[in-house]
N, CA, C and O atoms as a Tripos MOL2 file, in Angstrom:
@<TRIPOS>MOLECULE
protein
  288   287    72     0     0
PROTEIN
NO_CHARGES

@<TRIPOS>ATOM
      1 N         -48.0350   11.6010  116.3460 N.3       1 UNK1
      2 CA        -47.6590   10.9500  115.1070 C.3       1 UNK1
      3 C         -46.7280   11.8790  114.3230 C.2       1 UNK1
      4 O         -47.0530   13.0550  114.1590 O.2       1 UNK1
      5 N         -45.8670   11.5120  113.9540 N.am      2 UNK2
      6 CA        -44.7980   12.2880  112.8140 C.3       2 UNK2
      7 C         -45.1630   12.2620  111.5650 C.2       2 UNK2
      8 O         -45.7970   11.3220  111.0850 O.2       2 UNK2
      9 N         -44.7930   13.3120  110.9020 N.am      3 UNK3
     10 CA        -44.9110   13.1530  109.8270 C.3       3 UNK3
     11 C         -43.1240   12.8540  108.6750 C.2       3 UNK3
     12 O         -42.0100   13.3430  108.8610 O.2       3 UNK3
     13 N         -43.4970   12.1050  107.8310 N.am      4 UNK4
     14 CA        -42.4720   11.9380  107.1030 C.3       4 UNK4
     15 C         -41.8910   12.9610  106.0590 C.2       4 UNK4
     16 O         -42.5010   13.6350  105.2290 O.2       4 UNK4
     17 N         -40.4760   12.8870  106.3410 N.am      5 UNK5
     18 CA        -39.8680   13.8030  105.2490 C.3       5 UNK5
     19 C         -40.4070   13.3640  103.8910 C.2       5 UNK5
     20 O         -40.6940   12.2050  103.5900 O.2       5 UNK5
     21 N         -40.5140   14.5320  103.0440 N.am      6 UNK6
     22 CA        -40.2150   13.7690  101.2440 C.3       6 UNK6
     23 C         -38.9520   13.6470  101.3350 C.2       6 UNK6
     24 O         -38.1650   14.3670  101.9500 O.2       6 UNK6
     25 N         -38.6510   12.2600  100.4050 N.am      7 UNK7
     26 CA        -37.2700   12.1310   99.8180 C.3       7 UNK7
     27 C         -37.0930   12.5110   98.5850 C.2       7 UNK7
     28 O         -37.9630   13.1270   97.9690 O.2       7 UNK7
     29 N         -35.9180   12.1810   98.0720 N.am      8 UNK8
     30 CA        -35.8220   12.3540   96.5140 C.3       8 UNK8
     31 C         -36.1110   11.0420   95.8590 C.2       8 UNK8
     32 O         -35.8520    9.9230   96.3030 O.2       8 UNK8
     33 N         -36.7830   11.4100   94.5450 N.am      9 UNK9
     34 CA        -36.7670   10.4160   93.8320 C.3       9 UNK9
     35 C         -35.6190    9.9160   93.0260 C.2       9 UNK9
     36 O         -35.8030    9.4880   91.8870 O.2       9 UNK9
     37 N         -34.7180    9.9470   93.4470 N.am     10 UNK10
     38 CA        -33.5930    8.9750   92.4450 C.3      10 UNK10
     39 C         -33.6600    8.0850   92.8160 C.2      10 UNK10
     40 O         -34.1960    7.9700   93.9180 O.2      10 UNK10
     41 N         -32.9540    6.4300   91.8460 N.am     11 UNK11
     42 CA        -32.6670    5.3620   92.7050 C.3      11 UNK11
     43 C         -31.8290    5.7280   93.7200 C.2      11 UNK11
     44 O         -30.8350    6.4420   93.5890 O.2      11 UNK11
     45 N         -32.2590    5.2040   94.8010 N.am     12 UNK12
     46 CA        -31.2600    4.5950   95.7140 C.3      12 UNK12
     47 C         -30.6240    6.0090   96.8640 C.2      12 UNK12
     48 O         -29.5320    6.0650   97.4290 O.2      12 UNK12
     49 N         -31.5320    6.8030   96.8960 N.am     13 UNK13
     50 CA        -31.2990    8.3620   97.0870 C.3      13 UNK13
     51 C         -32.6670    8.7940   98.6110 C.2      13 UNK13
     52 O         -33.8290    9.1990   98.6080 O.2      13 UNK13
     53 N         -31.6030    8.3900   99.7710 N.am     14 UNK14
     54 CA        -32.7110    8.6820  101.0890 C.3      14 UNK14
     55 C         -32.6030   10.2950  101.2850 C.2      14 UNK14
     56 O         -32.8160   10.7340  102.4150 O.2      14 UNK14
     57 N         -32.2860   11.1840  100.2450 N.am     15 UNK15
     58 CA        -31.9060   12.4010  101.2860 C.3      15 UNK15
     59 C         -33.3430   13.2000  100.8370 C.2      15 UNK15
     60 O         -34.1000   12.9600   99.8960 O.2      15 UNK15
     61 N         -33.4140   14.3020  101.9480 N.am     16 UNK16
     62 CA        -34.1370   15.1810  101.9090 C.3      16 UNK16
     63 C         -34.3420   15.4860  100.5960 C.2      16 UNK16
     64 O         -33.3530   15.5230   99.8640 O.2      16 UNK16
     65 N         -35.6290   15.7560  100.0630 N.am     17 UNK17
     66 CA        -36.1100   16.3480   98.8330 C.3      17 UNK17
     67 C         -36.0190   18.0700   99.1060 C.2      17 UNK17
     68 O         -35.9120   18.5000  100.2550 O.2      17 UNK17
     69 N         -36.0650   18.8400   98.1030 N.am     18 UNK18
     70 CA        -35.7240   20.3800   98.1590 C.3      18 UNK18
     71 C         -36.3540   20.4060   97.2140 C.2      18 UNK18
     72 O         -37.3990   20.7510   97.7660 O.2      18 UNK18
     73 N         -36.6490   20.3180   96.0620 N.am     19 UNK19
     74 CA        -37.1580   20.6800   94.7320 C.3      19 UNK19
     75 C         -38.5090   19.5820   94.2350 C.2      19 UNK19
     76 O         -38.5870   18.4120   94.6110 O.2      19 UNK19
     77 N         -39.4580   20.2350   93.3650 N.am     20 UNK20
     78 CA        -40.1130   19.4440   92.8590 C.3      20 UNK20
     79 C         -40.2110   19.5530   91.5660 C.2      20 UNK20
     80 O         -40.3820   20.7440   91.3090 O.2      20 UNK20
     81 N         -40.1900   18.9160   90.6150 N.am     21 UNK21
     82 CA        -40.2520   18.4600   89.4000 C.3      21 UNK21
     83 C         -41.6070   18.0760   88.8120 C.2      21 UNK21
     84 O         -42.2130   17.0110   88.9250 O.2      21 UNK21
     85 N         -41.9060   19.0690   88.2270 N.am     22 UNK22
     86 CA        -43.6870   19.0950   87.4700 C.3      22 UNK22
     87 C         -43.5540   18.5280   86.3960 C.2      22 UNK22
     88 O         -42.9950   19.3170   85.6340 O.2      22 UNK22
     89 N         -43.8340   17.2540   85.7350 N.am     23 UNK23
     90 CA        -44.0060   16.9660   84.1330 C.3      23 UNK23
     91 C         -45.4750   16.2990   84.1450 C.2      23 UNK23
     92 O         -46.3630   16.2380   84.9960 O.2      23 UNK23
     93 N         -45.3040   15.7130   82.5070 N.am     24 UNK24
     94 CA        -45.7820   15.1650   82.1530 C.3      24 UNK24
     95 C         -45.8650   14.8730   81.0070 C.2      24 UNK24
     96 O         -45.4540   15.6420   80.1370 O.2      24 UNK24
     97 N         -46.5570   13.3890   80.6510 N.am     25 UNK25
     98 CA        -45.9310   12.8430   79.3170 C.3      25 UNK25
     99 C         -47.2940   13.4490   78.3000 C.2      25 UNK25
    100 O         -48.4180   13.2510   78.7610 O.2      25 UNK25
    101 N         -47.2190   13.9520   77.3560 N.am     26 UNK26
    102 CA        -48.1230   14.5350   76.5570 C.3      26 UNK26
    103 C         -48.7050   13.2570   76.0130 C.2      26 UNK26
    104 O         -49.9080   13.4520   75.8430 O.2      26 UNK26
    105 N         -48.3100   11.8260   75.6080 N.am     27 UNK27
    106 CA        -48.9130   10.9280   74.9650 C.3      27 UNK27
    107 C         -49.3900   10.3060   75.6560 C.2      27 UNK27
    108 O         -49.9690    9.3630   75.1180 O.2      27 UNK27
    109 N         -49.4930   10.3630   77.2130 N.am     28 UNK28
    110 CA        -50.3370    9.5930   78.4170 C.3      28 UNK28
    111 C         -51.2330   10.7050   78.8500 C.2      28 UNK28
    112 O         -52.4280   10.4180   78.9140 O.2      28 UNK28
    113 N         -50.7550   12.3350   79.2630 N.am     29 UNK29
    114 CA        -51.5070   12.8830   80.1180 C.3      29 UNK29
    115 C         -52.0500   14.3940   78.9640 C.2      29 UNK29
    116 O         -51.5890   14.8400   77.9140 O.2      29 UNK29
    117 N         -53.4480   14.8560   80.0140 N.am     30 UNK30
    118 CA        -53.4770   15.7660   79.6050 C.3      30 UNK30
    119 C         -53.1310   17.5160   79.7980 C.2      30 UNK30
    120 O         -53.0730   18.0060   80.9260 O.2      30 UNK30
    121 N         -52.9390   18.2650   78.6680 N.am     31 UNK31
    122 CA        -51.7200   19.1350   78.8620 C.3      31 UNK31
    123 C         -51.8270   19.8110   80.2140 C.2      31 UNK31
    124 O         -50.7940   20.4650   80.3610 O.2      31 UNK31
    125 N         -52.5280   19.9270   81.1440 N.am     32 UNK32
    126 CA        -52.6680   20.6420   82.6770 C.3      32 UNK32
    127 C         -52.1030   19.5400   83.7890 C.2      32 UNK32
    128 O         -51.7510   19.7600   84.9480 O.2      32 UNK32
    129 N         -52.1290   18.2780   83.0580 N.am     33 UNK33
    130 CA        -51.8490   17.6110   84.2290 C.3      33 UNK33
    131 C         -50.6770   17.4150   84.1750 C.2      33 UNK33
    132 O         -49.9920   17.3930   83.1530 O.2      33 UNK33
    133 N         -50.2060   17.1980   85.6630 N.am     34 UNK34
    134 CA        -49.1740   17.5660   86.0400 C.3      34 UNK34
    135 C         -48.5210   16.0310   87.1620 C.2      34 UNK34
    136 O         -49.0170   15.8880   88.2790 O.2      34 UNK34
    137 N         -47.7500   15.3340   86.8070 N.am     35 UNK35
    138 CA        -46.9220   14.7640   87.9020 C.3      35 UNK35
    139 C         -45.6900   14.9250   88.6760 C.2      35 UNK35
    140 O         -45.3730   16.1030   88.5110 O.2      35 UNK35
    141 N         -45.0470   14.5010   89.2420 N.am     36 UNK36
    142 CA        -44.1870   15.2570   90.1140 C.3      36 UNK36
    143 C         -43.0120   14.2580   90.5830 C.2      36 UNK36
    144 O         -43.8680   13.4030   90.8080 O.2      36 UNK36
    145 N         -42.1870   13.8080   90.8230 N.am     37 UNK37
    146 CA        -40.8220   13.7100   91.4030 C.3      37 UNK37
    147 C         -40.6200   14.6590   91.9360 C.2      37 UNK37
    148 O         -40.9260   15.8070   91.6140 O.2      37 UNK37
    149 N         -39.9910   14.2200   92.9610 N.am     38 UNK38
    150 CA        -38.9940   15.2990   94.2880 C.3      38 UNK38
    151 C         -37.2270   15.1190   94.2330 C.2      38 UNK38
    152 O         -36.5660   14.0870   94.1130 O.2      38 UNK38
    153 N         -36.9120   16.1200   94.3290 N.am     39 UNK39
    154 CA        -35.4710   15.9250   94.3580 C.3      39 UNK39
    155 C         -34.5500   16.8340   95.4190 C.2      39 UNK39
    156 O         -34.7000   17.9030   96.0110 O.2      39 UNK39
    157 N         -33.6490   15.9420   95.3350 N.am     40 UNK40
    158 CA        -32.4370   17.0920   96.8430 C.3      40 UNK40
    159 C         -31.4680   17.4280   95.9660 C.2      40 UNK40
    160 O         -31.0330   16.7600   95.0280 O.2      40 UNK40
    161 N         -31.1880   18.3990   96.2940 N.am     41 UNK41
    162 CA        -29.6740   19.8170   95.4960 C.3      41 UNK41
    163 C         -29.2280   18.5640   94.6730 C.2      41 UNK41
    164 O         -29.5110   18.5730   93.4750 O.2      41 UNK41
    165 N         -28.6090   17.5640   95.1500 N.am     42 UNK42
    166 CA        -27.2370   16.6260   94.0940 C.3      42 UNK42
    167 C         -28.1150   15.8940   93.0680 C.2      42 UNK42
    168 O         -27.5390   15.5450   92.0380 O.2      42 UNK42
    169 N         -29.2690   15.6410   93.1770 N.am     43 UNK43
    170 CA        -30.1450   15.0790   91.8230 C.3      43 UNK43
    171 C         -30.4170   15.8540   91.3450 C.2      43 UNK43
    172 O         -30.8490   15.4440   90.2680 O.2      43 UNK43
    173 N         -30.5220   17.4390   91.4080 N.am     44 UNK44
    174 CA        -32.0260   18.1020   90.9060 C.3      44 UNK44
    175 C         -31.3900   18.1090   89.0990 C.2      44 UNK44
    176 O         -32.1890   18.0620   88.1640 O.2      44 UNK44
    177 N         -30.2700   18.1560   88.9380 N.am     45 UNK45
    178 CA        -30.4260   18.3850   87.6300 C.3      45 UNK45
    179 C         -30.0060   17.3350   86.9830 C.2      45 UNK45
    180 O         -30.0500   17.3230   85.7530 O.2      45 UNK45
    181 N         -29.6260   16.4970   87.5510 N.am     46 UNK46
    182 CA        -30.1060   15.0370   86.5690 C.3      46 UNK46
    183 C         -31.1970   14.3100   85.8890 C.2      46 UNK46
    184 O         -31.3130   13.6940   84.8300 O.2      46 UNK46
    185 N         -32.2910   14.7440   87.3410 N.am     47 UNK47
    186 CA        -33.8060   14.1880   87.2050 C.3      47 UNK47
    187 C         -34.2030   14.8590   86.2060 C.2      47 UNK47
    188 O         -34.9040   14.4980   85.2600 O.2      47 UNK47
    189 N         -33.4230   16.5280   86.5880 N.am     48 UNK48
    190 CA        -34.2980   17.2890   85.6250 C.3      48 UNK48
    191 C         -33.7320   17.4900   83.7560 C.2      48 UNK48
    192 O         -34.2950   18.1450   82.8790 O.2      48 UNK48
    193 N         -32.3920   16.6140   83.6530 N.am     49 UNK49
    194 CA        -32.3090   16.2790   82.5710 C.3      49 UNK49
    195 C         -32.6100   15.2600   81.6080 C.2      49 UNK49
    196 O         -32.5670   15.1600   80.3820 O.2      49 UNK49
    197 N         -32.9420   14.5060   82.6250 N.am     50 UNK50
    198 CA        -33.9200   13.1400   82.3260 C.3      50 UNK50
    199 C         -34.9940   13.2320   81.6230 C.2      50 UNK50
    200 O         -35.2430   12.5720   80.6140 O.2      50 UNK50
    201 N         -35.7490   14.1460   82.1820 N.am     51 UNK51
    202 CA        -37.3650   14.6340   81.7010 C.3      51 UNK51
    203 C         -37.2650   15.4870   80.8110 C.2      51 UNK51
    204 O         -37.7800   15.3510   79.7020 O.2      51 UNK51
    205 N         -36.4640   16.6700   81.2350 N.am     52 UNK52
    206 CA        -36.1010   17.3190   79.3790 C.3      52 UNK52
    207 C         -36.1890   17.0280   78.4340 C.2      52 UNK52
    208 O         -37.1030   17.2420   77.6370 O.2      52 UNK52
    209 N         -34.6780   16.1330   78.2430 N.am     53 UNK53
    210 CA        -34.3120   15.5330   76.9910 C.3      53 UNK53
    211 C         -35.6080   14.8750   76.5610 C.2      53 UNK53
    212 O         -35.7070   14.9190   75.3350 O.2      53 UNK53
    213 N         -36.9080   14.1240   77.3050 N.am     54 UNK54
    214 CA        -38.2290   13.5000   76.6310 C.3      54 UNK54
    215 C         -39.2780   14.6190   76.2930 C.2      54 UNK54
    216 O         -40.4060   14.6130   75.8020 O.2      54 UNK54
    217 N         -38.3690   15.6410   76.7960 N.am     55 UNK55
    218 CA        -39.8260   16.4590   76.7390 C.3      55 UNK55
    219 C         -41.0300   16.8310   77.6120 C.2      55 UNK55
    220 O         -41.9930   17.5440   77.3300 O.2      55 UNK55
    221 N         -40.7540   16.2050   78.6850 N.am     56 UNK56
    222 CA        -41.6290   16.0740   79.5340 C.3      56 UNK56
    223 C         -41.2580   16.8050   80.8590 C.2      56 UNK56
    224 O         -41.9570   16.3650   81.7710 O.2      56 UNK56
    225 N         -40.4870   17.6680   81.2280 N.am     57 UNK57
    226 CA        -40.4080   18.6340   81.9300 C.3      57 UNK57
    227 C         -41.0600   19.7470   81.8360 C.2      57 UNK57
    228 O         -40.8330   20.3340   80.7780 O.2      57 UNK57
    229 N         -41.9580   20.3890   82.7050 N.am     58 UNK58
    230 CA        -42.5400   21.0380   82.8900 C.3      58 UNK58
    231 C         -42.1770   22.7050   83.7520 C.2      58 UNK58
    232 O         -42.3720   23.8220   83.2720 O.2      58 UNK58
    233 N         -41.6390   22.3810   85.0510 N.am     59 UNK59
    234 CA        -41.6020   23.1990   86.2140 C.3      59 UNK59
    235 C         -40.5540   22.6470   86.9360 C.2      59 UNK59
    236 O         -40.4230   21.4460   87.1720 O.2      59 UNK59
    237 N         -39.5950   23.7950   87.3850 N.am     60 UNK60
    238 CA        -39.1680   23.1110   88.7670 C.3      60 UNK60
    239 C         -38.9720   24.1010   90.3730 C.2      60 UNK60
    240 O         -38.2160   25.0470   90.5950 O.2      60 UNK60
    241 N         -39.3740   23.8310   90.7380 N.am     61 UNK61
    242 CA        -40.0150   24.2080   91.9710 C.3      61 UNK61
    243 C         -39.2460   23.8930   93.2030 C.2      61 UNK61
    244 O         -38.6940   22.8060   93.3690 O.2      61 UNK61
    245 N         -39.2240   24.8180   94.0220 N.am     62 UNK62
    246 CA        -38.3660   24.8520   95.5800 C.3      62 UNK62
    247 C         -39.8730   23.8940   96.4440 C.2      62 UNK62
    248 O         -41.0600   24.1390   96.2280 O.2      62 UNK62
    249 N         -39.4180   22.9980   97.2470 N.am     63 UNK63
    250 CA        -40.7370   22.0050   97.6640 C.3      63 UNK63
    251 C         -41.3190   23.1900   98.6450 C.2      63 UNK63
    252 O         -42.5230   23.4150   98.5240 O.2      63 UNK63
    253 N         -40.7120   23.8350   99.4380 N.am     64 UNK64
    254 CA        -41.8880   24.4980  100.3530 C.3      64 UNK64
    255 C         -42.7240   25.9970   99.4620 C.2      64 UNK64
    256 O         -43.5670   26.7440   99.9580 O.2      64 UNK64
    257 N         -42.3080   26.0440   98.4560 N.am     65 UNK65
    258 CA        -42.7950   26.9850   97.3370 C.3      65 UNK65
    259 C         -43.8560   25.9530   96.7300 C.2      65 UNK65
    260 O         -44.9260   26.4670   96.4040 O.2      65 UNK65
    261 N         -43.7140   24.4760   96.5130 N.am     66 UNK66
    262 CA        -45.0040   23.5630   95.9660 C.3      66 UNK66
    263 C         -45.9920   23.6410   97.0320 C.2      66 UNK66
    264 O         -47.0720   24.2180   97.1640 O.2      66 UNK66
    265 N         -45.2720   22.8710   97.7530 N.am     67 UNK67
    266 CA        -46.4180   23.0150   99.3570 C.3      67 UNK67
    267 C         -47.3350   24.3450   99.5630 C.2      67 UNK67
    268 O         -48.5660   24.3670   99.5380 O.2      67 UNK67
    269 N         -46.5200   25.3720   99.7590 N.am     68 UNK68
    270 CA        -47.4330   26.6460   99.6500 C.3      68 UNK68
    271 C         -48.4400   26.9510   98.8330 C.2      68 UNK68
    272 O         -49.4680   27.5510   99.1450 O.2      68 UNK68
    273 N         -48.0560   26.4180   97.4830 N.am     69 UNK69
    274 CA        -49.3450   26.7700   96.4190 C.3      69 UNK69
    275 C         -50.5830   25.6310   96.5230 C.2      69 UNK69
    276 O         -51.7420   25.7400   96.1230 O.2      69 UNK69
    277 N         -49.9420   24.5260   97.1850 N.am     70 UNK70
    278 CA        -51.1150   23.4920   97.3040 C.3      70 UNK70
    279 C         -51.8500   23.8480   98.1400 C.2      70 UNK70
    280 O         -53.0240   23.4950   98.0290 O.2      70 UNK70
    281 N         -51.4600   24.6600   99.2660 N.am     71 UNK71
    282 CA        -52.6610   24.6270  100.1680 C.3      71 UNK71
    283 C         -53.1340   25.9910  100.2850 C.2      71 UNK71
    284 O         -53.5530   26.5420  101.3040 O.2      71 UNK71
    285 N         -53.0380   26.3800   99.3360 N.am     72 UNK72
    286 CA        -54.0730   27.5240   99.0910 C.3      72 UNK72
    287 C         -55.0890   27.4240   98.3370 C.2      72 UNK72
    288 O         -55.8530   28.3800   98.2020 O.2      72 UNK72
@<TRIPOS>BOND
     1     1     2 1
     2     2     3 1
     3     3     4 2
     4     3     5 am
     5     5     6 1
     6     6     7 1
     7     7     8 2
     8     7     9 am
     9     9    10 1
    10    10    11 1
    11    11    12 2
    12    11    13 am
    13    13    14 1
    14    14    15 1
    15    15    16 2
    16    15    17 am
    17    17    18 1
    18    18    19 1
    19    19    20 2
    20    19    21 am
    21    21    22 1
    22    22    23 1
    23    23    24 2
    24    23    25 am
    25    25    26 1
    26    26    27 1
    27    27    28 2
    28    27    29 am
    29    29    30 1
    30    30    31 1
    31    31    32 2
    32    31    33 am
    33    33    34 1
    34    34    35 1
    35    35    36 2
    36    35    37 am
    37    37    38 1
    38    38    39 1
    39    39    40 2
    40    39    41 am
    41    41    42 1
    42    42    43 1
    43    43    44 2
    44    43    45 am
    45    45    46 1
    46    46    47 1
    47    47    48 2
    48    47    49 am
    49    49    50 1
    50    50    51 1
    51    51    52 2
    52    51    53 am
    53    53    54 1
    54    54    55 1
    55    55    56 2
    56    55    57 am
    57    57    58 1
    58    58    59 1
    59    59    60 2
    60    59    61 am
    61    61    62 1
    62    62    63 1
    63    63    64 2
    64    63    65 am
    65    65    66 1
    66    66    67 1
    67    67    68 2
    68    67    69 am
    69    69    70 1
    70    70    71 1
    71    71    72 2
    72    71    73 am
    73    73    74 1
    74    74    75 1
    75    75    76 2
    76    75    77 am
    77    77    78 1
    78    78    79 1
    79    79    80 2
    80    79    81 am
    81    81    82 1
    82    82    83 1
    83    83    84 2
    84    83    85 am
    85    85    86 1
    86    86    87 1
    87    87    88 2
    88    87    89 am
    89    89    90 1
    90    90    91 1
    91    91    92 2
    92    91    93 am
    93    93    94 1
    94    94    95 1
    95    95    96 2
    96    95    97 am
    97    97    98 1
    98    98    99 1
    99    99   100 2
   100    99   101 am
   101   101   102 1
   102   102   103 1
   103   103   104 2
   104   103   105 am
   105   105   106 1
   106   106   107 1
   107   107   108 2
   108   107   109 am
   109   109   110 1
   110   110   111 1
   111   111   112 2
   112   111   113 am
   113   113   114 1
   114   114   115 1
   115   115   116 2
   116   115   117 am
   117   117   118 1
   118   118   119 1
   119   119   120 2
   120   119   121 am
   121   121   122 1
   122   122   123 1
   123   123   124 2
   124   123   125 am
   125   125   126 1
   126   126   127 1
   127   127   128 2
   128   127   129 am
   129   129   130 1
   130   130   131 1
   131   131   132 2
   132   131   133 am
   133   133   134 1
   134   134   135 1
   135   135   136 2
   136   135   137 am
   137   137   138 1
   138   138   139 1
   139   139   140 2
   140   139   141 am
   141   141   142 1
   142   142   143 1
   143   143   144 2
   144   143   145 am
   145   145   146 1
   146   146   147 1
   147   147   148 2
   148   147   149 am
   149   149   150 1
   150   150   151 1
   151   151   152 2
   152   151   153 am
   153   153   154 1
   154   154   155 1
   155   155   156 2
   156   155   157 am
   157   157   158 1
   158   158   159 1
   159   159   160 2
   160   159   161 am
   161   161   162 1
   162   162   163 1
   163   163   164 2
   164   163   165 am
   165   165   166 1
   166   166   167 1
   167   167   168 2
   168   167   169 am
   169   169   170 1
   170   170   171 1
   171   171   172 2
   172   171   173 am
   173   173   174 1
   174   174   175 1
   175   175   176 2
   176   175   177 am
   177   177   178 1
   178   178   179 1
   179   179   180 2
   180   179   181 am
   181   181   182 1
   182   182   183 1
   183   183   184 2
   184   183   185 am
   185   185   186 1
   186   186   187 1
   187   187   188 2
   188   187   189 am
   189   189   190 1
   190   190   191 1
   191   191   192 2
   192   191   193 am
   193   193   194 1
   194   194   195 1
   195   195   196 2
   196   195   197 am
   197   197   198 1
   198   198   199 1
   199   199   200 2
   200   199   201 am
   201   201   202 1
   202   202   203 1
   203   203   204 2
   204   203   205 am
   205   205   206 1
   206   206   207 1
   207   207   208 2
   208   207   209 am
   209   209   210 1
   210   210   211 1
   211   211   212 2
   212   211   213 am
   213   213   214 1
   214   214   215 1
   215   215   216 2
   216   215   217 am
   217   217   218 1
   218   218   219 1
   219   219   220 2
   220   219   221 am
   221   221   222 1
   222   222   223 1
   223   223   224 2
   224   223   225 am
   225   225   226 1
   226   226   227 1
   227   227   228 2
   228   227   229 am
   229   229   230 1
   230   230   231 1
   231   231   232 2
   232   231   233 am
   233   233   234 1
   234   234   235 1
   235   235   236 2
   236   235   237 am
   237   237   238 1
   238   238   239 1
   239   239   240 2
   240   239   241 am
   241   241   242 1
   242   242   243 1
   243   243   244 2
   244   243   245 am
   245   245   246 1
   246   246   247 1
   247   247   248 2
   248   247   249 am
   249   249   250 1
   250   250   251 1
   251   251   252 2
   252   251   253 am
   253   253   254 1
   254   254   255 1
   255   255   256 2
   256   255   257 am
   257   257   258 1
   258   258   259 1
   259   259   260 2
   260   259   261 am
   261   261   262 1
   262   262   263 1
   263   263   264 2
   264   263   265 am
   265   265   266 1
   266   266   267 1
   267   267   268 2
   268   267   269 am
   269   269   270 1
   270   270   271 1
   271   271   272 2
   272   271   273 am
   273   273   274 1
   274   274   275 1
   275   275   276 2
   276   275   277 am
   277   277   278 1
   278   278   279 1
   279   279   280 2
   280   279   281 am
   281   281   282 1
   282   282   283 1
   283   283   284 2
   284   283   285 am
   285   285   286 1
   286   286   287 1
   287   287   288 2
@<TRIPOS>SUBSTRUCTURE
     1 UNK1         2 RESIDUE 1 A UNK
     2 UNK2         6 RESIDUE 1 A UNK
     3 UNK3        10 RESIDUE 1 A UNK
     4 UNK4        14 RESIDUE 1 A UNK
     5 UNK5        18 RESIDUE 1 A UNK
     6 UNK6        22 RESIDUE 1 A UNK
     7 UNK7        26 RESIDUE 1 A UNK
     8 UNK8        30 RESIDUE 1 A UNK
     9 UNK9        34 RESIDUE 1 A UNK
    10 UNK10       38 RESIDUE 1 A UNK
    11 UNK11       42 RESIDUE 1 A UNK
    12 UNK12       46 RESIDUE 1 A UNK
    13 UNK13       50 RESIDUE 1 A UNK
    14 UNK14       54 RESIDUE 1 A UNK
    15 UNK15       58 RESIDUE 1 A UNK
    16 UNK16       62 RESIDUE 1 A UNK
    17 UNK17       66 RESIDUE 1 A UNK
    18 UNK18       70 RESIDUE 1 A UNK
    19 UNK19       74 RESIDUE 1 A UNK
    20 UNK20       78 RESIDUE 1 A UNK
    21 UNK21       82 RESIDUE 1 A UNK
    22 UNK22       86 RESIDUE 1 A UNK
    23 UNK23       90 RESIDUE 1 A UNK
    24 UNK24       94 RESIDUE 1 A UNK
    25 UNK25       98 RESIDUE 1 A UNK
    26 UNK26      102 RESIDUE 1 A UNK
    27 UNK27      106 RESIDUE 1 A UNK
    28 UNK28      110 RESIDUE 1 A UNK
    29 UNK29      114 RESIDUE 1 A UNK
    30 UNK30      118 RESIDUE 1 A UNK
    31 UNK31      122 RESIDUE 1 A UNK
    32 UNK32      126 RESIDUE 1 A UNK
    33 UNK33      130 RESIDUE 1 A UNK
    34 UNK34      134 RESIDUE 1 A UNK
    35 UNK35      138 RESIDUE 1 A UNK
    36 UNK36      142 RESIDUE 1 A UNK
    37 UNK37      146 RESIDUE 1 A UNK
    38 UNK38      150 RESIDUE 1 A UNK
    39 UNK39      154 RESIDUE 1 A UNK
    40 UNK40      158 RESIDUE 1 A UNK
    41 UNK41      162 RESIDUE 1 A UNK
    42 UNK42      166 RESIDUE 1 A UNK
    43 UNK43      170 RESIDUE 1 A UNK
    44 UNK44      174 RESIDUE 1 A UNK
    45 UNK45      178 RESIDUE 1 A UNK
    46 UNK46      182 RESIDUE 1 A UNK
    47 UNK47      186 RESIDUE 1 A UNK
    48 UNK48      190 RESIDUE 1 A UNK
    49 UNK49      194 RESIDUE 1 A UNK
    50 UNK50      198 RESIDUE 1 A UNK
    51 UNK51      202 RESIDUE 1 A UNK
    52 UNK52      206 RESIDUE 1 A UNK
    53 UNK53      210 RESIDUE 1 A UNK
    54 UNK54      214 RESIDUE 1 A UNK
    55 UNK55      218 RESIDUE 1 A UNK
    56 UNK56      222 RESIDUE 1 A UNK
    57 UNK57      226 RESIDUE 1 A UNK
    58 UNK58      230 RESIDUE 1 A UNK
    59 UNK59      234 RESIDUE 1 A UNK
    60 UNK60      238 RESIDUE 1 A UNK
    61 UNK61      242 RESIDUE 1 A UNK
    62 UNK62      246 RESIDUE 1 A UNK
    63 UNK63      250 RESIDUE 1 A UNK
    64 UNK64      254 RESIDUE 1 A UNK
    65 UNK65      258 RESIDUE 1 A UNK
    66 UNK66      262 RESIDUE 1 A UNK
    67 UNK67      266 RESIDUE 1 A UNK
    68 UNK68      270 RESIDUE 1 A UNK
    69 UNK69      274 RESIDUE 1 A UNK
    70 UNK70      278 RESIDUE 1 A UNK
    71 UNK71      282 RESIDUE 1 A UNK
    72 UNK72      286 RESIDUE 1 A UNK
């Protein structure tokens, strides 16, 4: 069985994910929690100006640097 690449989360965007994107909305979540979008090199700083400008950027992270900390 294979396993699937992450993609990026933009619309309309099949490429490889590279980065992960930690937020969260302070008026939905609480302050540790953490959600995530993935992004490849040509989104990363769109997504990640997206979430800024609300405030809700957190972290951004190389994906096999996320992966690593998860499974420890």
């Amino acid at each position: 069985m294979s396993e699937e690449k992450p993609i990026c989360s933009a619309k309309g965007c099949r490429a490889d994910a590279v980065w992960v994107l930690a937020w969260n909305n302070p008026k939905l979540h609480t302050p540790e929690r953490r959600k995530t979008w993935l992004a490849c090199e040509e989104h990363r700083e769109h997504l990640s100006q997206f979430l800024g400008v609300r405030g809700f950027l957190k972290d951004v992270v190389p994906l096999n640097e996320w992966d690593s900390a998860a499974d420890s």
